[in-house]
py3Dmol code that shows the C-alpha trace and the ligand (Angstrom):
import py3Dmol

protein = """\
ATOM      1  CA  UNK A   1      94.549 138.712 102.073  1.00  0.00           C
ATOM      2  CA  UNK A   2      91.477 137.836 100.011  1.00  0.00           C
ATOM      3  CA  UNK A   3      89.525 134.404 100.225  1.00  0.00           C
ATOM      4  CA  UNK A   4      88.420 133.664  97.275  1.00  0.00           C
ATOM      5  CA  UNK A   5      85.891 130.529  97.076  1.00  0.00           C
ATOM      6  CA  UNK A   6      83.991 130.974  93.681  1.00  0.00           C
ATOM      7  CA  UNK A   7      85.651 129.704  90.516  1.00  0.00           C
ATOM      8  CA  UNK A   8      83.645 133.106  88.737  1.00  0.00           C
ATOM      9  CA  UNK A   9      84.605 135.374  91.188  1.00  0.00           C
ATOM     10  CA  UNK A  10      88.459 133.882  91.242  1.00  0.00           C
ATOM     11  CA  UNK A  11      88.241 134.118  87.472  1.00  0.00           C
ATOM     12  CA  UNK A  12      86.953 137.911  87.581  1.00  0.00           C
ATOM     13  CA  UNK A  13      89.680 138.736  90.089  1.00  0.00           C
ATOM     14  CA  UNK A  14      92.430 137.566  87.845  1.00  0.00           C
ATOM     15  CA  UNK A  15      91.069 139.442  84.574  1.00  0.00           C
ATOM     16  CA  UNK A  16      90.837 142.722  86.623  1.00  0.00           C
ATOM     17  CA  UNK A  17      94.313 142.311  87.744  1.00  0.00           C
ATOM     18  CA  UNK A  18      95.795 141.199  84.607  1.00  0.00           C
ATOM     19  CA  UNK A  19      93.776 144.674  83.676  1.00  0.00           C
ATOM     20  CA  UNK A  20      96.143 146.590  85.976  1.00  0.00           C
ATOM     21  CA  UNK A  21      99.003 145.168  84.869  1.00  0.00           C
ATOM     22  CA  UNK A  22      99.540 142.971  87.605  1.00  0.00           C
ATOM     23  CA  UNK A  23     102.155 139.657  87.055  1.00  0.00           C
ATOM     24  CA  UNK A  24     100.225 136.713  88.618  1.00  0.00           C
ATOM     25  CA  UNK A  25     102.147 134.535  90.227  1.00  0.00           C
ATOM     26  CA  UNK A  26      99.951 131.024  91.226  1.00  0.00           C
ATOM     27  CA  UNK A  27     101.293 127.999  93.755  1.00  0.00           C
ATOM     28  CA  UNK A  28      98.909 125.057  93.863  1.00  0.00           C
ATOM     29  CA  UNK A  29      98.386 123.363  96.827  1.00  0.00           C
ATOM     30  CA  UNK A  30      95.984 120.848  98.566  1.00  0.00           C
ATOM     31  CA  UNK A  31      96.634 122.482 102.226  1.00  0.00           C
ATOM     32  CA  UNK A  32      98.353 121.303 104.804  1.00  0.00           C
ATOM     33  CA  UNK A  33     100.645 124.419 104.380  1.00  0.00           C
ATOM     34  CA  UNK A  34     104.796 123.673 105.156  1.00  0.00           C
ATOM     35  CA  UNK A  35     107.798 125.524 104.573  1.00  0.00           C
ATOM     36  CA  UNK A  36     108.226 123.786 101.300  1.00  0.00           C
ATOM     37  CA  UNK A  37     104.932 125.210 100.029  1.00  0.00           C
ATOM     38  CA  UNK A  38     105.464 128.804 101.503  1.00  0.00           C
ATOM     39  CA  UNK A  39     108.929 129.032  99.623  1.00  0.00           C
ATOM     40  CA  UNK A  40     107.166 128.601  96.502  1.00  0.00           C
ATOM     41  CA  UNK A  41     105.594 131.801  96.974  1.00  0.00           C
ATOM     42  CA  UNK A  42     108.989 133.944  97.476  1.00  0.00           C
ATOM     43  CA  UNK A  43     109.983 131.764  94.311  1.00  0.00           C
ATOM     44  CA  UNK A  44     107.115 133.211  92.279  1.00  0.00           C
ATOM     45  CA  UNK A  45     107.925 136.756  93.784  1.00  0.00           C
ATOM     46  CA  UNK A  46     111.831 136.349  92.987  1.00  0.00           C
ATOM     47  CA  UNK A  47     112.690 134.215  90.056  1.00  0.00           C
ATOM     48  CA  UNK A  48     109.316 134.685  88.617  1.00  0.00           C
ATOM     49  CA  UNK A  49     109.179 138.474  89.096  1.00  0.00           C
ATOM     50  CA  UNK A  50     105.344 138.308  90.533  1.00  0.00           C
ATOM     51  CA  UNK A  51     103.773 141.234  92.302  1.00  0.00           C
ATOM     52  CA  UNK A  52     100.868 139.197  92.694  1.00  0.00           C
ATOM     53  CA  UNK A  53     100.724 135.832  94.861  1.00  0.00           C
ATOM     54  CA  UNK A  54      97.519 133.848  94.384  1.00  0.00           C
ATOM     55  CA  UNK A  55      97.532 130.229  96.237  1.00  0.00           C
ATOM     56  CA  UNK A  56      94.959 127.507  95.926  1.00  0.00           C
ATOM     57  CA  UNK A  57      94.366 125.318  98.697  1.00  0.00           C
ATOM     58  CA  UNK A  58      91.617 122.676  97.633  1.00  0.00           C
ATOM     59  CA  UNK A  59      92.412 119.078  98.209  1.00  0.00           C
ATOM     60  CA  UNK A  60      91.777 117.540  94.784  1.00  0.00           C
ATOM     61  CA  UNK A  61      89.477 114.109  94.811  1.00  0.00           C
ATOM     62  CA  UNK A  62      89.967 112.932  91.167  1.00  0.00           C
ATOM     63  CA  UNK A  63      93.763 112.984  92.080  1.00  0.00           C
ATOM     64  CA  UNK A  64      92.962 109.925  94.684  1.00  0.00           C
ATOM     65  CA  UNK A  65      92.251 106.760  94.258  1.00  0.00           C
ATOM     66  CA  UNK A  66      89.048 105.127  96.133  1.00  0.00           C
ATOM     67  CA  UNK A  67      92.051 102.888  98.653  1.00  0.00           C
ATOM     68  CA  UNK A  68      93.990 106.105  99.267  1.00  0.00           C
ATOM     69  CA  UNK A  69      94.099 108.908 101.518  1.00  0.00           C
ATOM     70  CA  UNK A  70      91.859 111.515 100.702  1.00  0.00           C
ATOM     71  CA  UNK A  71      88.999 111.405 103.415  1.00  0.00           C
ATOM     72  CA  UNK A  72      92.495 110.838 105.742  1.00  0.00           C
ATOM     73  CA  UNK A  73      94.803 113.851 103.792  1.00  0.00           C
ATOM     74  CA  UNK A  74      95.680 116.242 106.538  1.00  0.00           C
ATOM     75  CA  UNK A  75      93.434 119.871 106.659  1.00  0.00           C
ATOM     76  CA  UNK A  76      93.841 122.813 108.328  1.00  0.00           C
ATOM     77  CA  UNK A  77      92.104 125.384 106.962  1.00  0.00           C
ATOM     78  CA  UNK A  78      92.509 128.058 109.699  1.00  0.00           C
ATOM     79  CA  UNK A  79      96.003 127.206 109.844  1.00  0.00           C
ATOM     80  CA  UNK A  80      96.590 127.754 106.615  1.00  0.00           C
ATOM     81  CA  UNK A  81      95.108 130.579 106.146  1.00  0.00           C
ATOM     82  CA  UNK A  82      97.036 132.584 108.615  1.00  0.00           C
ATOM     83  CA  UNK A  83     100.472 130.971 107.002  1.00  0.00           C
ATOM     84  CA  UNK A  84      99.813 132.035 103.725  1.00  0.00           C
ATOM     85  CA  UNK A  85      98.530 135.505 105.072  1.00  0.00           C
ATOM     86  CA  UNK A  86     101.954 135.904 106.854  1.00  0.00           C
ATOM     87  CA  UNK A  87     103.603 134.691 103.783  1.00  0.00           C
ATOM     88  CA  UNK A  88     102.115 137.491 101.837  1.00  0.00           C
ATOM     89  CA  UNK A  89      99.492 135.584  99.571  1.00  0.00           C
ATOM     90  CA  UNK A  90      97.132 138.141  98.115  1.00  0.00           C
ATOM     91  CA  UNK A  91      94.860 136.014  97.604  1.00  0.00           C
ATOM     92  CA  UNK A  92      93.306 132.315  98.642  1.00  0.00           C
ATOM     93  CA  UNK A  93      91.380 130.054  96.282  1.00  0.00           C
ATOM     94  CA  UNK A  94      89.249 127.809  98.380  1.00  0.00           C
ATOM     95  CA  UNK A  95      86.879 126.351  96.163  1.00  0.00           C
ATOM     96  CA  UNK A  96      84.552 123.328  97.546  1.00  0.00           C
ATOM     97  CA  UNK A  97      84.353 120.102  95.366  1.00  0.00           C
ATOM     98  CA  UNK A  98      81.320 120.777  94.079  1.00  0.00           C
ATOM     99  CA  UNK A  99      82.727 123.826  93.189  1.00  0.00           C
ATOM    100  CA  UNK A 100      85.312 122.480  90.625  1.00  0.00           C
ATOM    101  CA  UNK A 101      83.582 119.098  89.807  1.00  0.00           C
ATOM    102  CA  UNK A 102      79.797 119.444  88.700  1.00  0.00           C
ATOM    103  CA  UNK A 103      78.431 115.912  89.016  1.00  0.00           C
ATOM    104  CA  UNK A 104      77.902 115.193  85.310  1.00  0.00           C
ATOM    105  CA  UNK A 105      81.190 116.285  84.109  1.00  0.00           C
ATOM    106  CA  UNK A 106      83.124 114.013  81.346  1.00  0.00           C
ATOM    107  CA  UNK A 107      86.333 115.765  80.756  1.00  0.00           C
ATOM    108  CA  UNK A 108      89.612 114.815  81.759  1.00  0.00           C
ATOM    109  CA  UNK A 109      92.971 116.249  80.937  1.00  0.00           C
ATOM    110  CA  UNK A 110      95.282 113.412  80.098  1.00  0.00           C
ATOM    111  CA  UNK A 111      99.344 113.212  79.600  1.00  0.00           C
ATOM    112  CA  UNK A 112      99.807 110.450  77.590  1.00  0.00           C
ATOM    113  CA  UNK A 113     102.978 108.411  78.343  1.00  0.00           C
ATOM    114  CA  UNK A 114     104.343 110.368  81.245  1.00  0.00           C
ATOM    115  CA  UNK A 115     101.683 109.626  83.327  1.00  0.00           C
ATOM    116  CA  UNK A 116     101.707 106.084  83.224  1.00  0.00           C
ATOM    117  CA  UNK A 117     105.425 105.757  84.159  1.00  0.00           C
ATOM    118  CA  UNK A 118     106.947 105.751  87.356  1.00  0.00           C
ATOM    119  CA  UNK A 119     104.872 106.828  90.157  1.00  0.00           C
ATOM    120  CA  UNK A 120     101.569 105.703  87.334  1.00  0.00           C
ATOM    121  CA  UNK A 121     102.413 102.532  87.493  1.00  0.00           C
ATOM    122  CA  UNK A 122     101.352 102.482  91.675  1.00  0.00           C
ATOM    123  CA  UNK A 123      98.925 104.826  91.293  1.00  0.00           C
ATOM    124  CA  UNK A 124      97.506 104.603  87.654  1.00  0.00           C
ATOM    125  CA  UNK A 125      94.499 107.188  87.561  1.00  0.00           C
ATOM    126  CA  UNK A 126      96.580 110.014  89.981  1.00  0.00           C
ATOM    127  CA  UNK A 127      98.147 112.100  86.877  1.00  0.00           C
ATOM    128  CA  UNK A 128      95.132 112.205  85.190  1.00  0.00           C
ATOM    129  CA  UNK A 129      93.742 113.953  87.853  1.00  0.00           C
ATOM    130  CA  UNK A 130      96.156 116.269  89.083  1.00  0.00           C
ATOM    131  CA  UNK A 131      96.262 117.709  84.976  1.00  0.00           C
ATOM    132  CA  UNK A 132      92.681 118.258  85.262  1.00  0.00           C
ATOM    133  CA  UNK A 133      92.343 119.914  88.238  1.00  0.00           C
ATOM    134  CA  UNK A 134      95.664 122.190  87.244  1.00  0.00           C
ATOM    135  CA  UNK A 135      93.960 123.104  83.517  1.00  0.00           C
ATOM    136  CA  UNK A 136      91.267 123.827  85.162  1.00  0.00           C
ATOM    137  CA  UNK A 137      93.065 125.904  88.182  1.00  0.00           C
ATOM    138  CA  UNK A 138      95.152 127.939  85.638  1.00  0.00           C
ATOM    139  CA  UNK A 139      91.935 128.733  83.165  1.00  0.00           C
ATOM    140  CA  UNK A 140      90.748 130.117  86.339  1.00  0.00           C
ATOM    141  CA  UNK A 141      93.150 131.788  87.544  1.00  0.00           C
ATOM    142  CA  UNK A 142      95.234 133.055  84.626  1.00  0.00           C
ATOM    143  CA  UNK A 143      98.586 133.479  86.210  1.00  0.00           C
ATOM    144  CA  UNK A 144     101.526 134.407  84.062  1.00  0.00           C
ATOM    145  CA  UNK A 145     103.830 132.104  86.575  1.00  0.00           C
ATOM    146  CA  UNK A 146     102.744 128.863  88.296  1.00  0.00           C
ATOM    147  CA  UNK A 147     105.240 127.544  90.847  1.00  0.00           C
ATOM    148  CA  UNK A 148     105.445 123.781  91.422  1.00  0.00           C
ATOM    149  CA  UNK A 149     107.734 122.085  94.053  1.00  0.00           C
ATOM    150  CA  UNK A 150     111.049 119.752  93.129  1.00  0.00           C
ATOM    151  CA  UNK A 151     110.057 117.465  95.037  1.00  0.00           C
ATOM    152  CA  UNK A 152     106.858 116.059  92.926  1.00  0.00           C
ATOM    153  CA  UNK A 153     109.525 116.234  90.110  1.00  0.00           C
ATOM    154  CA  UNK A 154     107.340 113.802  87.658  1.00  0.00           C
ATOM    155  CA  UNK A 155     104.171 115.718  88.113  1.00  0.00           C
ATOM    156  CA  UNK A 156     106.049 119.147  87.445  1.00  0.00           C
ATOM    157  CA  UNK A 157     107.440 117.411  84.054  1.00  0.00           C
ATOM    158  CA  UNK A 158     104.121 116.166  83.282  1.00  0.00           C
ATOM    159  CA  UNK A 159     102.498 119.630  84.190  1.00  0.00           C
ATOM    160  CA  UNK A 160     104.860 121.229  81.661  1.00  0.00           C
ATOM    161  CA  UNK A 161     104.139 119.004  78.911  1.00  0.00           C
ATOM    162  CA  UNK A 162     100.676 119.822  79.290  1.00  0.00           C
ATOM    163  CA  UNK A 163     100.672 123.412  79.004  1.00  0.00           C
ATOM    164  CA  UNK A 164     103.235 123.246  76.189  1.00  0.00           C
ATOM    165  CA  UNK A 165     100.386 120.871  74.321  1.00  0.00           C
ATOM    166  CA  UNK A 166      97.671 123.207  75.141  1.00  0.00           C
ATOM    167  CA  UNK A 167      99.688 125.864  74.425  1.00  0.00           C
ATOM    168  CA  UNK A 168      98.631 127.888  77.629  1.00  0.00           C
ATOM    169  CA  UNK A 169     100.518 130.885  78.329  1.00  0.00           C
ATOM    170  CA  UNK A 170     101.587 130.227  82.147  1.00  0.00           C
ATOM    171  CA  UNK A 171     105.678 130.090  82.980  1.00  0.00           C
ATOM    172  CA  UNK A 172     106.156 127.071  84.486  1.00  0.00           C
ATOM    173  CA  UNK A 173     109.050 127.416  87.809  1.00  0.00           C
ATOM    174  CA  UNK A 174     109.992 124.146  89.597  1.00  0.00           C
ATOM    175  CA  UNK A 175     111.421 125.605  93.062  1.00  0.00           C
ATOM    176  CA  UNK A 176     113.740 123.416  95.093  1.00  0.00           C
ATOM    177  CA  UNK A 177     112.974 120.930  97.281  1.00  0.00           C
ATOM    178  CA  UNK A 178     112.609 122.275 101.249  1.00  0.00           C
ATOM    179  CA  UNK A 179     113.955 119.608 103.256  1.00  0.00           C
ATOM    180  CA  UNK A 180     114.170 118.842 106.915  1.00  0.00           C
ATOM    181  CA  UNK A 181     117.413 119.394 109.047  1.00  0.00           C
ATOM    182  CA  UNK A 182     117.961 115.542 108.936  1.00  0.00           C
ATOM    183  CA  UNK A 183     117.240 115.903 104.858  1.00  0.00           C
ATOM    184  CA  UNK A 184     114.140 114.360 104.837  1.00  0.00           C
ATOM    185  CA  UNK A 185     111.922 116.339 102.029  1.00  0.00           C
ATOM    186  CA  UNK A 186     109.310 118.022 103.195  1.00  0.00           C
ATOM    187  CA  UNK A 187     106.005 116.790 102.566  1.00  0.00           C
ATOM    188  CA  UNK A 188     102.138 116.767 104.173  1.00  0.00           C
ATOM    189  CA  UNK A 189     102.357 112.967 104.473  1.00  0.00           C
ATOM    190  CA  UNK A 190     105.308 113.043 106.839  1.00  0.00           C
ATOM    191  CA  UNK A 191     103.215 113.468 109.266  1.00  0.00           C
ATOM    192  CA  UNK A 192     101.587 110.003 108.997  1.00  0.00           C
ATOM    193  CA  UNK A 193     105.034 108.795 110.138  1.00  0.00           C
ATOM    194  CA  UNK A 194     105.803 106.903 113.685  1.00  0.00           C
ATOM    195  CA  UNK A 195     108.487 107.865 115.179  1.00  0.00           C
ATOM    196  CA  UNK A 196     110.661 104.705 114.201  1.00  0.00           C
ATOM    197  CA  UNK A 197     109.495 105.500 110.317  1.00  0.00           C
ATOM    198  CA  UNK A 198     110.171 109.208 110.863  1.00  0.00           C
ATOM    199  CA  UNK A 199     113.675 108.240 112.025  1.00  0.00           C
ATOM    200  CA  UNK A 200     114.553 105.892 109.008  1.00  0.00           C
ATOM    201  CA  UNK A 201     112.483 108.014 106.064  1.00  0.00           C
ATOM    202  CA  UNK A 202     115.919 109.782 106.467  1.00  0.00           C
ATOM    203  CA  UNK A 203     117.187 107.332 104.006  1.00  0.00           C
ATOM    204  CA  UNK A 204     115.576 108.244 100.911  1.00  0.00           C
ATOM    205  CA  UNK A 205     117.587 111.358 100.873  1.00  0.00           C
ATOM    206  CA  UNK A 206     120.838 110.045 102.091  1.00  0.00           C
ATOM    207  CA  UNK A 207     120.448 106.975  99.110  1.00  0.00           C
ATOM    208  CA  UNK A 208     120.309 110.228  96.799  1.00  0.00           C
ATOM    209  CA  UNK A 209     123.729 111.456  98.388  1.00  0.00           C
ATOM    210  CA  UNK A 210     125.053 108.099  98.175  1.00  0.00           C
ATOM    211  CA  UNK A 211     123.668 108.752  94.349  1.00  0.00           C
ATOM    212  CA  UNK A 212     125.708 111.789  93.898  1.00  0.00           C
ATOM    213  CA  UNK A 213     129.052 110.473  95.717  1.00  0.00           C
ATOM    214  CA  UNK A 214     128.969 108.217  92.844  1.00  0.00           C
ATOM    215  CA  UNK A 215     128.382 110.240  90.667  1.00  0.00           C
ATOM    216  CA  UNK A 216     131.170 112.502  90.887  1.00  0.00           C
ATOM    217  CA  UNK A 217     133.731 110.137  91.342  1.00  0.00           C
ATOM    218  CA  UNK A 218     133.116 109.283  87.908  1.00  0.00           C
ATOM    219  CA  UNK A 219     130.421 106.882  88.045  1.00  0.00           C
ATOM    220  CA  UNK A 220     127.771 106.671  85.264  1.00  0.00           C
ATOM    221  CA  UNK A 221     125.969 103.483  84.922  1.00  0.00           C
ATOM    222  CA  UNK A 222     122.502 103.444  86.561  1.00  0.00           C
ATOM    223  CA  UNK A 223     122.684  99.942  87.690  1.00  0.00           C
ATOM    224  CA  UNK A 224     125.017 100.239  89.294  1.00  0.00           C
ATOM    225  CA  UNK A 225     123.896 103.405  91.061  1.00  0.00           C
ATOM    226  CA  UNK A 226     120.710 102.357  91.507  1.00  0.00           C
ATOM    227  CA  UNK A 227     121.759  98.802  93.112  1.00  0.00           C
ATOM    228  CA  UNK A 228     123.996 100.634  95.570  1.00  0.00           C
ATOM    229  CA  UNK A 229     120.617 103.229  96.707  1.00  0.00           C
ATOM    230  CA  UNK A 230     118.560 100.501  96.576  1.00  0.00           C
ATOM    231  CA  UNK A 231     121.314  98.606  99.421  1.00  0.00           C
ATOM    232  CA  UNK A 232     121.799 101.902 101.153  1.00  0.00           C
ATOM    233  CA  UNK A 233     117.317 101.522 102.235  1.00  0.00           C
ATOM    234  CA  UNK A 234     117.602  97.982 102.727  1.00  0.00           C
ATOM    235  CA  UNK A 235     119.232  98.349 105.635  1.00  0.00           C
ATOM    236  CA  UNK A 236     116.080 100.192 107.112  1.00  0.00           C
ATOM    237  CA  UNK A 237     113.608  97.244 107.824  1.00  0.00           C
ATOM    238  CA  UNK A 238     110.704  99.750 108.108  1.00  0.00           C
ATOM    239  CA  UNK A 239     111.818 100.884 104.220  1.00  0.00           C
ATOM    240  CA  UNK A 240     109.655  98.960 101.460  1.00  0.00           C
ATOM    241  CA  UNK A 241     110.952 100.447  98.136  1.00  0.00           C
ATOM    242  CA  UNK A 242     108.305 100.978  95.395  1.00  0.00           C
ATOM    243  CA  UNK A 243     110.555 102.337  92.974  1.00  0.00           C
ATOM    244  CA  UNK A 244     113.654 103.754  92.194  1.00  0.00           C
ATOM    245  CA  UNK A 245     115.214 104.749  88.761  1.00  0.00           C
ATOM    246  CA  UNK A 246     116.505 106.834  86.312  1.00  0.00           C
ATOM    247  CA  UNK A 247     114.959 108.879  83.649  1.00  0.00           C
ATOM    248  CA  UNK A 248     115.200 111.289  81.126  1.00  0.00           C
ATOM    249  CA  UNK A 249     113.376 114.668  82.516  1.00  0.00           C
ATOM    250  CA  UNK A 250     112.148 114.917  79.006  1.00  0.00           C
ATOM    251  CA  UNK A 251     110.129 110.903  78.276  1.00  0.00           C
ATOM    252  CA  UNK A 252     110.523 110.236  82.007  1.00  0.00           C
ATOM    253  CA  UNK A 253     111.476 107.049  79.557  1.00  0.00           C
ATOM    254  CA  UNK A 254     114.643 105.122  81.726  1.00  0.00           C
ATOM    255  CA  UNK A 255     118.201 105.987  80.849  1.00  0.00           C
ATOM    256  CA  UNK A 256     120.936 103.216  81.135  1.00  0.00           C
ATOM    257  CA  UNK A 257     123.521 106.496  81.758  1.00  0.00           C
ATOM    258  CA  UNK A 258     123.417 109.013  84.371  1.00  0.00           C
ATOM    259  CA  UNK A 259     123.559 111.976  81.346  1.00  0.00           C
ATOM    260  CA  UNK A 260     122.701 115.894  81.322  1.00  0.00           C
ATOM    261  CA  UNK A 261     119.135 116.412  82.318  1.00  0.00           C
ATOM    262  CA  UNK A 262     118.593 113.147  84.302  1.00  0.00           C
ATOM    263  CA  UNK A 263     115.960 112.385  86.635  1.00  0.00           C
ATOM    264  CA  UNK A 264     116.574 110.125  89.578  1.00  0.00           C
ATOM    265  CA  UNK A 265     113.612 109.661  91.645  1.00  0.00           C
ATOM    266  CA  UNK A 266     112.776 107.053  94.159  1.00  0.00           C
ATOM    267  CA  UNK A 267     109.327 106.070  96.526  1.00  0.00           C
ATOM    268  CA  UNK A 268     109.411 104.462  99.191  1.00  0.00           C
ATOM    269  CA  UNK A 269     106.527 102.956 101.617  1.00  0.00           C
ATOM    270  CA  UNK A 270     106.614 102.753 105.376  1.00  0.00           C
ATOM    271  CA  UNK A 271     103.794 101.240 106.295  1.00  0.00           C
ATOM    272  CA  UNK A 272     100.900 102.702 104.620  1.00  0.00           C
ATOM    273  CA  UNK A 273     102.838 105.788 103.748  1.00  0.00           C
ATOM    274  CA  UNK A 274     104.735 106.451 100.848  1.00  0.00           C
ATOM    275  CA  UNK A 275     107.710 109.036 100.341  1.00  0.00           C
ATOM    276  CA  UNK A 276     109.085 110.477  97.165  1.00  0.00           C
ATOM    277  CA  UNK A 277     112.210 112.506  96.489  1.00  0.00           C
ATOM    278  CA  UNK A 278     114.602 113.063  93.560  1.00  0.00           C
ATOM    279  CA  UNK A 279     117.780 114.371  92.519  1.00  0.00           C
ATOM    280  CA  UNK A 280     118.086 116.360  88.955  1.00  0.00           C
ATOM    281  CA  UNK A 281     121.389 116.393  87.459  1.00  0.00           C
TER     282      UNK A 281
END
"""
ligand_1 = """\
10
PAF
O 101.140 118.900 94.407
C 99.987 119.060 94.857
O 99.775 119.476 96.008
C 98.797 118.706 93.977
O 99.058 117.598 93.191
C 98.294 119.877 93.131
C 99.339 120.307 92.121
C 97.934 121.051 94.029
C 97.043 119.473 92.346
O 96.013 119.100 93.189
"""
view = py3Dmol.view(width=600, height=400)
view.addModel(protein, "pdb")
view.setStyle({"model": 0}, {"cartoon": {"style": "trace"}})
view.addModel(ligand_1, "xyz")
view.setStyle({"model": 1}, {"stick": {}})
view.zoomTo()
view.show()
């Protein structure tokens, strides 16, 4: 496996392998590495038909906000290096901050609308940095796949949209969400979790089975769905619900039916940590 740190020499990789004739597949990731982020890697091989795995591990500043976690996200650089080896990664992009980010830059990449929705409304400048950093990740790398994870559902729409705008050429794959024997989806942040949160996070995912009982028994209004999840985490005192609703996976705009190609997507905080997960029916 090849470490790559230098946008240039990431960039000159990827043309001479495109060269060859090689299928690029790319997973974005800030570290931290989990089984959720390594299956994203046997998606690109599989469903996206890669020969190629490049991964980025670079934990993204412009995607935090000055109160949240960055200086705190978890990093493990040695660690992850040796799970994405082992996972067959050909190749690492470990760029540094000043790397991607030269002090006086002014552009942003921007989703109008679908960024401003859901989790946007808690965290209002995050989308606008996760879309630059990806534009700028896939002009570098030049994959002809890119494999994002279910379980950040909104920012895999939103990612979409965007290269459909800028009409880039990278297949976007959402792989399914890796979850925990309990359910709980995987995620970095679980590990921020006490014990007593760990043990009730479990019902974010069991509100989404409560979700889909209802649903195929016939139910289809989302008030009434979404009043019944929003009991089911109630009952966990440590649970302080952000959001939870239903959306078109197109707008992300709210749906009063649970229809084809519906979103429903929920956050959670316990304590200073918050969970997301989703269902897409
Ligand atoms: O999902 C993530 O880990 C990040 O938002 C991403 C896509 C790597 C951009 O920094």
């Amino acid at each position: 496996m090849i470490v790559i740190t230098s946008p240039g020499e990431m960039n000159a990789w990827s043309q001479s392998a495109r060269r060859r004739e090689k299928r690029i597949g790319f997973v974005p990731t800030m570290g931290c590495l989990h089984r959720g982020h390594l299956s994203l890697i046997d998606v690109a091989r599989s469903h996206g038909k890669c020969d190629t795995a490049v991964m980025s591990v670079f934990v993204n500043p412009l995607q935090f906000a000055p109160n949240e976690d960055f200086d705190k996200y978890p990093r493990q650089w040695e660690l992850d290096k040796k799970l994405a080896e082992d996972a067959g990664v050909d190749v690492v992009f470990h760029p540094s901050s000043e790397d991607m980010y030269s002090a006086n830059a002014k552009t942003f990449v921007e989703v109008a609308d679908l960024s401003s929705v859901m989790c946007g409304i808690t965290r209002p400048t995050h989308f606008r940095g996760v879309t630059t950093v990806v534009a700028k990740l896939l002009h570098i790398v030049s994959p002809q796949v890119t494999v994002f994870g279910q379980k950040d559902a909104q920012q895999c729409f939103i990612i979409r949209r965007m290269v459909q705008d800028l009409m880039m050429e990278t297949e976007i794959i959402m792989a399914p969400i890796i979850r925990e024997i309990d359910g709980l989806a995987m995620s970095s942040r679980n590990a921020y979790l006490s014990a007593g949160e760990r043990g009730q996070a479990v019902c974010l995912s069991q509100s989404l089975e409560v979700a889909k009982k209802m649903i195929n028994a016939g139910e289809k209004r989302s008030a009434v769905i979404l009043e019944a999840m929003r009991t089911y985490i109630q009952r966990n005192p440590l649970a302080k619900i952000d959001y939870i609703t239903v959306v078109n996976t197109e707008t992300l705009q709210e749906t009063p039916e649970v229809l084809q190609n519906t979103l429903i997507a929920l956050a959670v905080y316990f304590g200073k940590t918050r969970l997301i997960d989703n269902i897409i029916l």
